[in-house]
C-alpha positions as CSV (number, residue, x, y, z in Angstrom):
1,X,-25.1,3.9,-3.8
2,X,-25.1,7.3,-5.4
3,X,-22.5,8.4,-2.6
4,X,-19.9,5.5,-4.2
5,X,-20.5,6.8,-7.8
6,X,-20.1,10.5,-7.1
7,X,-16.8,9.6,-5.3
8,X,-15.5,7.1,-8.4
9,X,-16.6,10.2,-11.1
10,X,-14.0,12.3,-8.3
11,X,-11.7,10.0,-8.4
12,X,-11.5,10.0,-12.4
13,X,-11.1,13.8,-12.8
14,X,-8.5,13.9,-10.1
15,X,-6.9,10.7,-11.8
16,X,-6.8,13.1,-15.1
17,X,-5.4,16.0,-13.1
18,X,-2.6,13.8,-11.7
19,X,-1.7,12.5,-15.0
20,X,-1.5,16.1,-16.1
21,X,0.5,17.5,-13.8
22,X,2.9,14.6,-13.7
23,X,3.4,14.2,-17.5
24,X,7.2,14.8,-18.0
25,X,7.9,14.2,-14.9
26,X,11.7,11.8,-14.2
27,X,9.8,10.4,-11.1
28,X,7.5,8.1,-13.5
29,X,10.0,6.1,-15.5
30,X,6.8,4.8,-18.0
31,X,5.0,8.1,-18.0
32,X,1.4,8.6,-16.3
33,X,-0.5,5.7,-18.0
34,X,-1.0,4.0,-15.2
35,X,-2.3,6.7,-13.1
36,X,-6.0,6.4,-15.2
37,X,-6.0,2.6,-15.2
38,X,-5.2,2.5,-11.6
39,X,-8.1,5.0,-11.2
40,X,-10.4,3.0,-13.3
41,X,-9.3,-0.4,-11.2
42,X,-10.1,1.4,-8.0
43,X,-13.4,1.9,-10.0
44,X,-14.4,-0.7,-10.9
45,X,-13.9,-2.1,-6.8
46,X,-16.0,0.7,-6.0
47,X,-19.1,-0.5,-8.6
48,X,-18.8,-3.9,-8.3
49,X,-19.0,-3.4,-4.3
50,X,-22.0,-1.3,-4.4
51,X,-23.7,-3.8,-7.3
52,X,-23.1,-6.2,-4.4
53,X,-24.9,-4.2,-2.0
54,X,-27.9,-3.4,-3.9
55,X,-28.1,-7.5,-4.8
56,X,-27.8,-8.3,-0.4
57,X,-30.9,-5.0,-0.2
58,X,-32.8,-6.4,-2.5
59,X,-32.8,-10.0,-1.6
60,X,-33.9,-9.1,1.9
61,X,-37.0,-7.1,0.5
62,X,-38.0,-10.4,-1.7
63,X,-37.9,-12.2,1.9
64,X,-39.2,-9.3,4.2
65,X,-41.1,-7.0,1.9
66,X,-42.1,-3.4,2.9
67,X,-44.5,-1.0,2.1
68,X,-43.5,1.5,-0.7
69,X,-44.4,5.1,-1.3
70,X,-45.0,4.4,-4.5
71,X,-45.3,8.5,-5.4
72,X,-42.7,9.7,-3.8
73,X,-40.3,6.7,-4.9
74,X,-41.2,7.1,-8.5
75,X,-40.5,11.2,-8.5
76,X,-37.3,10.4,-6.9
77,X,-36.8,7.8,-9.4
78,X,-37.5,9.7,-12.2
79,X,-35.8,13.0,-11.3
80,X,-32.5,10.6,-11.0
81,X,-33.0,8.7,-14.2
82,X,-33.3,12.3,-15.8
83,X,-29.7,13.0,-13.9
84,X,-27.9,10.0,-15.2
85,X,-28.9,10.5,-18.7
86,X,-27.5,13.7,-18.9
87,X,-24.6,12.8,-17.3
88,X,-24.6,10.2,-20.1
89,X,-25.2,12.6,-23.1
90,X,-21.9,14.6,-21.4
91,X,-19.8,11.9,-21.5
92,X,-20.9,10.6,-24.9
93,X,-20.4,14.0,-26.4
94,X,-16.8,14.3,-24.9
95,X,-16.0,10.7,-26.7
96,X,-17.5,12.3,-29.6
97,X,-15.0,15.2,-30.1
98,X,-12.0,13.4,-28.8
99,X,-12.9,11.1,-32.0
100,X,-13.0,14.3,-34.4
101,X,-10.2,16.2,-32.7
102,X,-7.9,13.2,-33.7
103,X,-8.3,10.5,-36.2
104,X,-5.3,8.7,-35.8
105,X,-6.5,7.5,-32.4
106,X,-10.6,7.0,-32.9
107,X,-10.1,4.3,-30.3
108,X,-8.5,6.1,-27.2
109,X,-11.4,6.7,-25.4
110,X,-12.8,3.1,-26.3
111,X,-9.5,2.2,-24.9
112,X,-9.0,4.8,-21.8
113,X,-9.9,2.5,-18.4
114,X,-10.5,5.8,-16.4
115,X,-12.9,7.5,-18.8
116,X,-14.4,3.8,-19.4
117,X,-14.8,3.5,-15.6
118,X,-16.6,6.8,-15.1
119,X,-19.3,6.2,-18.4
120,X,-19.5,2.3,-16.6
121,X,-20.8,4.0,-13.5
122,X,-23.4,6.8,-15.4
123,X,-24.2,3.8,-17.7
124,X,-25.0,1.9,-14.7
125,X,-26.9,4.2,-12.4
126,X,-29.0,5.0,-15.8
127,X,-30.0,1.1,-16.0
128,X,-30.9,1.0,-12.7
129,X,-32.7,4.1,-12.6
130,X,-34.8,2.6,-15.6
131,X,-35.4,-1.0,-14.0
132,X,-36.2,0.9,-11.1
133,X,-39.0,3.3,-12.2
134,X,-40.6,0.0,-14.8
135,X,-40.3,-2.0,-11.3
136,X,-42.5,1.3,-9.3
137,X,-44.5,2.2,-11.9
138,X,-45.8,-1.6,-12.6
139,X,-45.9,-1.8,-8.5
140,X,-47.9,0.8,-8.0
141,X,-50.7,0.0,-10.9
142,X,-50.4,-3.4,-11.6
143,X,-49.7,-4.8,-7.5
144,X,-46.3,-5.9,-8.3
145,X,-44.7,-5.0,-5.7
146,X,-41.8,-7.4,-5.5
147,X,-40.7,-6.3,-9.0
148,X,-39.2,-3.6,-7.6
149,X,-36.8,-6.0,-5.5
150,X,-36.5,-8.4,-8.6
151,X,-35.0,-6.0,-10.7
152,X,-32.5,-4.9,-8.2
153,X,-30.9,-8.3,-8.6
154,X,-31.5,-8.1,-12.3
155,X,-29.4,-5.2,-12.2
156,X,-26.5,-5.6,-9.6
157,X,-25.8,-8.9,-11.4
158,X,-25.2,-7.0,-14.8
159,X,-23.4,-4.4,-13.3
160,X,-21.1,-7.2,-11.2
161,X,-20.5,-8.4,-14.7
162,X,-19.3,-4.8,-15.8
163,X,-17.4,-4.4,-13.0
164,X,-15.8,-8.0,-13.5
165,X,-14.4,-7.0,-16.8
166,X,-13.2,-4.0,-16.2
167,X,-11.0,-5.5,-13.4
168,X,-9.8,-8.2,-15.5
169,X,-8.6,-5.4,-18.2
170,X,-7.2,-2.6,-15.9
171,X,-5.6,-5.8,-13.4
172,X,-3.9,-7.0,-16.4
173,X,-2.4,-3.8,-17.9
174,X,-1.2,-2.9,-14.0
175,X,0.3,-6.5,-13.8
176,X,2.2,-5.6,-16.9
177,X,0.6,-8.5,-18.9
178,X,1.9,-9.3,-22.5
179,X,-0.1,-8.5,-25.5
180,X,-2.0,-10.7,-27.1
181,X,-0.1,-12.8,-29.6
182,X,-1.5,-10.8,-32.6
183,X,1.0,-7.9,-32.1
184,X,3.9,-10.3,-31.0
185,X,3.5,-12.4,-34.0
186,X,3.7,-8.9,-36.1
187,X,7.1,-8.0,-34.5
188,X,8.3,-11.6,-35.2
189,X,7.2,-11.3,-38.9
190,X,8.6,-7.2,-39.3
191,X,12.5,-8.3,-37.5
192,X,12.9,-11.4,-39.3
193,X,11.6,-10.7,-42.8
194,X,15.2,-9.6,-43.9
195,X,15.9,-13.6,-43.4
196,X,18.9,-12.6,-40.9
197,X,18.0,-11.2,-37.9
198,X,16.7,-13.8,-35.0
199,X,14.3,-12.7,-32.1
200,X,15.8,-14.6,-29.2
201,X,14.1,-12.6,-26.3
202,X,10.9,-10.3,-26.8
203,X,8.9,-8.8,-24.1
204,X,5.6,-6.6,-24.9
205,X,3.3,-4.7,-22.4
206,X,1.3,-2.1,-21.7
207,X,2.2,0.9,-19.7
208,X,-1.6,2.6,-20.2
209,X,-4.9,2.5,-21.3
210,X,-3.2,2.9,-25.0
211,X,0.5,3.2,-24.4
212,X,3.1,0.1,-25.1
213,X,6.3,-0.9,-24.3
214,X,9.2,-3.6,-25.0
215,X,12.0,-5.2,-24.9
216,X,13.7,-7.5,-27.9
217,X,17.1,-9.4,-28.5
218,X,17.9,-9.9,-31.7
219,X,20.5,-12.0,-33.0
220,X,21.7,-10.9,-36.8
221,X,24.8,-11.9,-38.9
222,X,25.0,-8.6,-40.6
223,X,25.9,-5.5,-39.3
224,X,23.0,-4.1,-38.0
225,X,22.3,-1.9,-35.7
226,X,19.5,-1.1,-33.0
227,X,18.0,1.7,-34.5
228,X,17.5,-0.4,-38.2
229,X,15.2,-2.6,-36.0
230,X,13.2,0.1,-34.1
231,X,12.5,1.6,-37.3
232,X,10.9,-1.4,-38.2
233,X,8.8,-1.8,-35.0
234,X,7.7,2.0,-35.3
235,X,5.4,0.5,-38.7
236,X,3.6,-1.9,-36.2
237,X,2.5,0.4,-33.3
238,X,3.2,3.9,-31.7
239,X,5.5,2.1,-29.2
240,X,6.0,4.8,-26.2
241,X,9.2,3.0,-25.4
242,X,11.1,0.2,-27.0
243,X,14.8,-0.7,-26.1
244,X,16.5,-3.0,-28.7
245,X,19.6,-5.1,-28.0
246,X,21.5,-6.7,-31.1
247,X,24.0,-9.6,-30.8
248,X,26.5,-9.7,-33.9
249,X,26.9,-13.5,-34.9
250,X,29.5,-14.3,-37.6
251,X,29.1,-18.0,-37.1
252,X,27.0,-20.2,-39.5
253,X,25.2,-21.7,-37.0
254,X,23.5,-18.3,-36.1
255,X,22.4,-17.7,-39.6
256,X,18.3,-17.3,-39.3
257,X,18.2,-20.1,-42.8
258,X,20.8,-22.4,-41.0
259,X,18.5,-22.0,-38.1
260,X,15.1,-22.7,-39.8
């Protein structure tokens, strides 16, 4: 279990070292985004597989129970829990000074799936170290011996959970999902407030953890040009890239009045 969540914290620094050395780079049309959240998907395989394990380990010692050191386990315990929270304290202060060290993007680490994966996994082995050393502690003075077990499920199921929703958010940005229809329905307002200019195509996605991309056809009956529209868009969201094709229209019929 601790071998999987070494290998995942690995996995994130070498994801950040990739994304480093490749920034720039002509071979990565979209930049590095996707180099964290693909880290952060592998991640999040890698927790909700071991959460898996320690449920199938701990359901066998409800139905075949064993005899527990309850000394040795609970040193071991503790000395672990002690581990994880620092590891914890690291990370948070990290978040901290990223916050400071740029306000224009307080949410970037809220928002980065490969730092998110790697404080998932501390976060995790801290709550399991805690349900652990309650479970030996009440086990070893109190005769409640299958608590110990009982909490492993506990615990696997919330971490499954985790792991669940961090697939669903890393899966979607690596699928090139849309955004949600908050940020298309802001585009649609910005182009077509000059009561002219039509969106007749618009495609919106993430490339990253926080950078966005798109596509948009616009139809206008004035002369207008692509970069009057991307200024436009740039008031919305830091768009890493954004391509913009116009269609002139002299006819009435492609008036954006005659078309309402």
């Amino acid at each position: 279990h601790m071998g999987t969540h070494s290998l995942v914290l690995g996995l994130s620094y070498i994801a950040y070292r990739l994304a480093s050395k490749y920034e720039g780079s002509d071979r990565l049309s979209f930049g590095t985004g996707k180099i964290g959240v693909l880290a952060g998907y592998t991640s999040a395989l890698f927790l909700g597989a071991a959460a898996v394990w320690m449920i199938y380990e701990s359901i066998g010692r409800v139905i075949s129970p064993v005899e527990i050191a309850f000394p040795e386990a609970i040193g071991v315990t503790f000395i672990g829990l002690a581990v994880n929270i620092a590891s914890v304290l690291i990370l948070h202060k990290s978040s901290h000074q990223h916050d400071h060290s740029d306000h224009d993007h307080n949410d970037d680490h809220k928002q980065d799936h490969n730092f998110q994966a790697a404080y998932l996994h501390v976060i995790a082995d801290t709550l399991t170290s805690s349900m652990a050393l309650m479970a030996l502690i009440f086990g070893r003075y109190f005769g409640w011996s299958l608590l110990d077990p009982v909490m492993g499920v506990v615990g696997g199921l919330m971490i499954c959970r985790w792991a669940y929703s961090l697939l669903i958010n890393t899966g979607a940005v690596l699928l090139d999902s849309e955004v949600g229809k908050d940020i298309r329905g802001k585009i649609h307002k910005m182009i077509e407030s000059d009561h002219d200019s039509r969106i007749v195509d618009l495609h919106v996605w993430r490339i990253g953890s926080n950078e966005i991309a798109g596509i948009i056809s616009v139809v206008t009956g004035q002369n207008r040009v692509a970069a009057d529209y991307q200024t436009r868009i740039k008031n919305i969201l830091p768009f890493h890239h954004f391509s913009v094709e116009v269609h002139q229209c002299n006819s009435r019929c492609c008036g954006y009045a005659a078309i309402k």
